[in-house]
C-alpha positions as CSV (number, residue, x, y, z in Angstrom):
1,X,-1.8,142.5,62.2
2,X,1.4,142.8,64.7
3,X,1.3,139.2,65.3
4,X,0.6,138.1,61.4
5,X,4.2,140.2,60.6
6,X,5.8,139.5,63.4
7,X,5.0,135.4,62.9
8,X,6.3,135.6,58.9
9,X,9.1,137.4,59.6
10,X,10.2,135.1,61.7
11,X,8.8,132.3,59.4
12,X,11.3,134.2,56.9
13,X,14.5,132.9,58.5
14,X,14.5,129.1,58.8
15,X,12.7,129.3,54.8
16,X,15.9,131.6,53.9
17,X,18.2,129.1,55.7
18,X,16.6,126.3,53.7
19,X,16.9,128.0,50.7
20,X,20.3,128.9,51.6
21,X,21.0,124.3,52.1
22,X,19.4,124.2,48.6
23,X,21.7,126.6,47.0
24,X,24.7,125.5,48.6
25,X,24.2,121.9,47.6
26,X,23.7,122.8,43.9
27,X,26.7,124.6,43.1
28,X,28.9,121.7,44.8
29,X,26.7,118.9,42.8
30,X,29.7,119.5,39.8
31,X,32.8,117.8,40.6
32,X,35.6,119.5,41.3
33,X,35.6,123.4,42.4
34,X,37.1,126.7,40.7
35,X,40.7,126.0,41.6
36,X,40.8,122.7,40.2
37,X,39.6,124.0,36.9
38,X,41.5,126.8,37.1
39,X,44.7,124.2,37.3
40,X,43.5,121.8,34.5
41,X,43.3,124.6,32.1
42,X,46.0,126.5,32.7
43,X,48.5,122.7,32.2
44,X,46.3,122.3,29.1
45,X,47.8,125.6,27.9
46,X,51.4,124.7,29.3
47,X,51.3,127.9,31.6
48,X,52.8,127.2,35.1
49,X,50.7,127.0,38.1
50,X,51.6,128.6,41.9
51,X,50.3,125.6,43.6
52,X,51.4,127.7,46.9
53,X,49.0,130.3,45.7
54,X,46.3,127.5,44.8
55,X,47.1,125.6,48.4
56,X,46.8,129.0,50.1
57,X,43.5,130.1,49.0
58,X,41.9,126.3,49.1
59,X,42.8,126.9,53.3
60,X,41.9,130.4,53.3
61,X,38.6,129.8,51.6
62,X,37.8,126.6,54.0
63,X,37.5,124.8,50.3
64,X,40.1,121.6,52.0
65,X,37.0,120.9,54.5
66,X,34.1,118.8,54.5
67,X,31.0,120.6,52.6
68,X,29.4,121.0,56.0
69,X,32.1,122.9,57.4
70,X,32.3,125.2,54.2
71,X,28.7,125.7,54.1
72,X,29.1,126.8,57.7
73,X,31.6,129.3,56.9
74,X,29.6,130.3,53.8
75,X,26.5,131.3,55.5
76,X,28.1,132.7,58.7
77,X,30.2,135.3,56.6
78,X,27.0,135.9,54.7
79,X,25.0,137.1,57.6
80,X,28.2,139.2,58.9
81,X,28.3,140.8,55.3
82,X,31.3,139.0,54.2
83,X,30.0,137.4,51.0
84,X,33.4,135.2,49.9
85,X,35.9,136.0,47.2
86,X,35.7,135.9,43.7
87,X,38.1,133.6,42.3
88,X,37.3,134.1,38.8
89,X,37.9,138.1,39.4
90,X,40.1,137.7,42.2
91,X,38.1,140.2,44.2
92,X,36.2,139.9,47.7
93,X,32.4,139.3,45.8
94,X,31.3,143.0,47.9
95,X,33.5,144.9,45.2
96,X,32.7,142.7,42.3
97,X,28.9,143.2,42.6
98,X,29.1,147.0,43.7
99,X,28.3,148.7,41.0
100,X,26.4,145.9,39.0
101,X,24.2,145.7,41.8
102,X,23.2,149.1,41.2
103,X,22.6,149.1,38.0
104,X,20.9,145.9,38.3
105,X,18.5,148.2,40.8
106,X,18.3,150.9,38.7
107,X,17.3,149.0,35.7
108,X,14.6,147.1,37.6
109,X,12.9,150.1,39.6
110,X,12.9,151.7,36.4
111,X,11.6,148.4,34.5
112,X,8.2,148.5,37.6
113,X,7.3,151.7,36.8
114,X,7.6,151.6,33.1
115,X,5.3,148.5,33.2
116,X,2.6,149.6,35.6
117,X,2.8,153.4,34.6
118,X,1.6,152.0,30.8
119,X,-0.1,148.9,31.6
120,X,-2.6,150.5,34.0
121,X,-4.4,153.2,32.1
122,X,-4.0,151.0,29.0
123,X,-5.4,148.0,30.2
124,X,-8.2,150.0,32.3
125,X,-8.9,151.9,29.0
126,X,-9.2,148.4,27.1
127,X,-11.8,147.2,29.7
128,X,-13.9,150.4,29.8
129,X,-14.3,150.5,26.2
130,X,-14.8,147.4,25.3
131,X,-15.2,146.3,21.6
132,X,-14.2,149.6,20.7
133,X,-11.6,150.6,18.0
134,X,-9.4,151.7,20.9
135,X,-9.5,148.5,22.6
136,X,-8.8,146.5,18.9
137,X,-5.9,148.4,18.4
138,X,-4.5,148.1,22.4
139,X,-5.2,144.3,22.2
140,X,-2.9,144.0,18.3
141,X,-0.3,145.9,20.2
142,X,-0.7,143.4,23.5
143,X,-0.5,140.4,21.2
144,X,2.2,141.8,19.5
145,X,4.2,142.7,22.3
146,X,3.5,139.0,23.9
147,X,4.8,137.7,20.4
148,X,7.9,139.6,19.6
149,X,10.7,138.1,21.2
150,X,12.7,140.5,24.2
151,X,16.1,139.9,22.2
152,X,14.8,140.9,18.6
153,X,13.0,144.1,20.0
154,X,16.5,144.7,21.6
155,X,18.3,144.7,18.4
156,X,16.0,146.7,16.9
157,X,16.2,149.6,19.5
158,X,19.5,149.4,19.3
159,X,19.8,150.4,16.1
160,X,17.4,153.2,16.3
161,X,18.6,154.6,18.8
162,X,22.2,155.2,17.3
163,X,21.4,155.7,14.0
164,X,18.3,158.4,15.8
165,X,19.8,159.9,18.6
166,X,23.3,158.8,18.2
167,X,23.4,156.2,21.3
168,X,26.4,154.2,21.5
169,X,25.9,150.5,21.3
170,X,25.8,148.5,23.9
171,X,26.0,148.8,28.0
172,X,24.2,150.8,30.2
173,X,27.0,154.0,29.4
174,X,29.2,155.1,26.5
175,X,32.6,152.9,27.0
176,X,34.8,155.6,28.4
177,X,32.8,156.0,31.6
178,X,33.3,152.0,32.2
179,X,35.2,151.6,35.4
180,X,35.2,155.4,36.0
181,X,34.1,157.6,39.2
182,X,30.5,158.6,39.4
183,X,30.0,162.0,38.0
184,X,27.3,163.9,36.8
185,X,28.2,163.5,33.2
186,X,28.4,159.3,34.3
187,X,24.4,159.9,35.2
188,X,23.5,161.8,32.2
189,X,25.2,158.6,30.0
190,X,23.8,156.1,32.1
191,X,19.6,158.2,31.8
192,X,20.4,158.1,27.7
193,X,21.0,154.4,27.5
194,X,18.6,153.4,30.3
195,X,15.1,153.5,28.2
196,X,16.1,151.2,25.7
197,X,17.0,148.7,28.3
198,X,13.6,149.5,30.1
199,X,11.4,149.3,27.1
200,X,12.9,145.9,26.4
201,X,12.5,144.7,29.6
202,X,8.7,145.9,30.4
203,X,7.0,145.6,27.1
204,X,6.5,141.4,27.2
205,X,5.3,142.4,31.2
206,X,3.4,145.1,29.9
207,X,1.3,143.3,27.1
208,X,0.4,140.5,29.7
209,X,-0.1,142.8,32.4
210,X,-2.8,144.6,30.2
211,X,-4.2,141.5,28.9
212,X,-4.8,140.2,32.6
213,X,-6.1,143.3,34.0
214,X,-8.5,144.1,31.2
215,X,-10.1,140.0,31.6
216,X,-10.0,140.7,35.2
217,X,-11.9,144.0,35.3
218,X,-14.4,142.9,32.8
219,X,-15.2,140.1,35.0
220,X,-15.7,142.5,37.8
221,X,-17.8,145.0,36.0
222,X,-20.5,142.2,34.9
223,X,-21.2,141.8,38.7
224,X,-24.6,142.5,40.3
225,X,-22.9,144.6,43.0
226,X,-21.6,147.3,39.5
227,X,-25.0,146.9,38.6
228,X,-26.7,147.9,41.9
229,X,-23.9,151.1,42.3
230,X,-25.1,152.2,39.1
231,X,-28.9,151.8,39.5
232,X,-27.7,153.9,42.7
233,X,-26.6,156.8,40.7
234,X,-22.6,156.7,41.6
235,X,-20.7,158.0,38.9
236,X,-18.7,155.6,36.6
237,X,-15.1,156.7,37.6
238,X,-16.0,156.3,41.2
239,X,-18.2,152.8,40.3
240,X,-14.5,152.1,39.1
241,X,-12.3,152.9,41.7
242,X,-13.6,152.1,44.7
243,X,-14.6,148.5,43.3
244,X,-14.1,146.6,40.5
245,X,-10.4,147.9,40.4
246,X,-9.4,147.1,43.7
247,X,-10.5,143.7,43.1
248,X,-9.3,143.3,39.5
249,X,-5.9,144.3,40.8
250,X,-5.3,141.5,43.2
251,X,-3.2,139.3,40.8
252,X,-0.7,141.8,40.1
253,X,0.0,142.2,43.5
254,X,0.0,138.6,44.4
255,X,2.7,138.4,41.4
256,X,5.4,140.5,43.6
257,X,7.3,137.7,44.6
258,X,7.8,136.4,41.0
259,X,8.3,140.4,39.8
260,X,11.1,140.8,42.1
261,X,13.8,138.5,41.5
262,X,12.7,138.8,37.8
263,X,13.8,142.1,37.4
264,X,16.2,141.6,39.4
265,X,18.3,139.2,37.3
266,X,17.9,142.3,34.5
267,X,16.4,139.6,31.8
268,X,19.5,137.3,31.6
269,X,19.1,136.7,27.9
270,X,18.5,140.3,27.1
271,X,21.6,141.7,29.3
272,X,23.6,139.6,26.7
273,X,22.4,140.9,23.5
274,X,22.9,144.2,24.4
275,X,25.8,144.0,26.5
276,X,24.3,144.9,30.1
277,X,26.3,145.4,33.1
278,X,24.3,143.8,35.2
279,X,23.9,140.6,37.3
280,X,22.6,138.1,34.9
281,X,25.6,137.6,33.0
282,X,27.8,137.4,35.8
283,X,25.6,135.2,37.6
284,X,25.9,132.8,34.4
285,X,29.5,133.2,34.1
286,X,29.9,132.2,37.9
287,X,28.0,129.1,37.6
288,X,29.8,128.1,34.4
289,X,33.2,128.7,36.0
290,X,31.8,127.4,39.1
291,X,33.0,130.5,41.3
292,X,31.0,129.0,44.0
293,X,30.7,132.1,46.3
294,X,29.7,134.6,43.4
295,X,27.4,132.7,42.2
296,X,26.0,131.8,45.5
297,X,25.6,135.2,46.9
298,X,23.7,136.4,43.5
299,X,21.5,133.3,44.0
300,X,20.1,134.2,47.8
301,X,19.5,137.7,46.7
302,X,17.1,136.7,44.7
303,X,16.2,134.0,47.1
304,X,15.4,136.7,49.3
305,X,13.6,139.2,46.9
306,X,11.4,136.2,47.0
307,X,10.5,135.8,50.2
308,X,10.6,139.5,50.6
309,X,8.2,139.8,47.5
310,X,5.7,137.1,48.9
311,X,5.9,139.3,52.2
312,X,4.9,142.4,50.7
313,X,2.3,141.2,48.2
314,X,0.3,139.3,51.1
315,X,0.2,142.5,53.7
316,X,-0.9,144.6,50.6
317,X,-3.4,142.3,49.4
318,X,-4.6,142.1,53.2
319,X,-5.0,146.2,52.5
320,X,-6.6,146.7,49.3
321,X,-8.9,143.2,49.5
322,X,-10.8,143.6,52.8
323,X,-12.3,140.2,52.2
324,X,-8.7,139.1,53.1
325,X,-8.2,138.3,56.9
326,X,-4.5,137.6,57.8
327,X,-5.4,136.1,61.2
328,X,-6.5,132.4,59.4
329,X,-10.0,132.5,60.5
330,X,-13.1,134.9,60.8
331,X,-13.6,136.4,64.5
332,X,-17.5,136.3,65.6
């Protein structure tokens, strides 16, 4: 088991640095870069431009040498923690992301357990109880939820929610705590705006996620070996957890690596509609503006959450599946 992590850890690092090639390239397929934009636009609108300014960061930011040389540079800062500036905001990227990058987190911790807290007993429920009214009225909610699309459910809640409880519109806090000091007051705004966010976020994840796991564990309960425990005399809830659930399971941990960077990006199309600090709009914005080094350390984050969810998925599959053998082949 040592060996196994020790071997894709170190797998990890030439797949990042690959990745890392991929990414690079991309963002400098558009002709031109941020500063030349930046220039056009700004003699489109007859506003003066400091070409010493523009000169000064094109050296600074290695953006005068050969792509090789500023990929170099790129990567090398990005292992030492220096992740670039932000031309667009005129910030080193560290402070632009700070705080996005939390909330980002937040959002998408909160969005996992949402999803598997409901989608669990739900879709374990559904499975148990098959063809029962409870399991007709769970599977019109799952279809529903699969059907109704993140953005409309997001307008919807948004409404409720200030015409209910009074909820400002918008954001992950009420506008006067924008750009202001964590406080205690700060966290209380942010927990009153955070479910509708999180509802919108899990519920398409949730509907599937119970849809799977209910096909799944049916399949397992119609085998011989539930049979055979029951003919045994186990009880059903222990039938149930010790086998076809730890089987029936094995998808949604396989589906880490995907979950990850997912959540992660906070639902790009979602973050708009209601006005989300987090880092899928920016990361749009930085591509479209092509404010390369923004965009290119919010795109190896999730690179990384990636390999890190592939990672953590396999070695917990290895622990819950024991028909899973990490070493490649069967020892005799």
């Amino acid at each position: 088991m040592l060996n196994y992590i020790i071997n894709r850890i170190l797998t990890m690092i030439p797949t990042l640095l690959a990745i890392s090639i991929i990414i690079f390239t991309i963002i400098q397929l558009p002709p031109g870069d941020f500063l030349e934009t930046q220039i056009a636009e700004m003699q489109a609108q007859g506003e003066n431009v400091d070409l010493e300014k523009i000169e000064y960061l094109r050296k600074e930011y290695g953006l005068d040498q050969p792509p090789y040389l500023q990929y170099l540079g790129w990567i090398a800062g990005f292992v030492q923690g220096d992740l670039g500036y932000s031309f667009e905001h005129e910030l080193p990227v560290t402070e632009v992301i700070g705080d996005r990058m939390l909330l980002t987190l937040v959002v998408a911790f909160a969005s996992t357990i949402f999803t598997y807290v409901v989608a669990f007993p739900i879709g374990i429920y559904s499975a148990v109880k098959q063809y029962s009214v409870g399991d007709y009225i769970v599977s019109v909610v799952g279809f529903i939820g699969l059907a109704t699309p993140n953005f409309m459910l997001a307008l919807i809640l948004l409404y409720s929610a200030n015409v209910w409880f009074g909820t400002s519109i918008g954001g992950l806090m009420d506008p006067q705590y924008v750009g202001e000091p964590w406080s205690w007051s700060k966290v209380g705004s942010v927990l009153e705006h955070l479910w509708i966010p999180v509802v919108v976020i899990g519920t398409s994840g949730t509907a599937g996620m119970i849809r799977r796991l209910r096909a799944n564990l049916l399949d397992e309960l119609s085998k011989q070996y539930v049979v055979t425990a029951r003919a045994k005399g186990l009880s059903p809830i222990r039938i149930l957890i010790k086998y076809p659930l730890r089987l029936a399971i094995n998808p949604f941990i396989a589906d880490l690596g995907s979950i990850l960077p997912s959540l992660f990006s906070g639902a790009v199309l979602v973050s708009f509609v209601m006005g989300l600090e987090t880092n899928g709009p920016m990361l749009v914005k930085a591509l479209q503006s092509q404010d390369m080094f923004l965009a290119g350390s919010f795109l190896m984050f999730e690179a990384g959450l990636v390999v890190l969810g592939v990672f953590l998925s396999d070695l917990m599959l290895a622990a819950v599946d024991p028909r899973i053998r990490l070493g490649g082949g069967a020892s005799k």
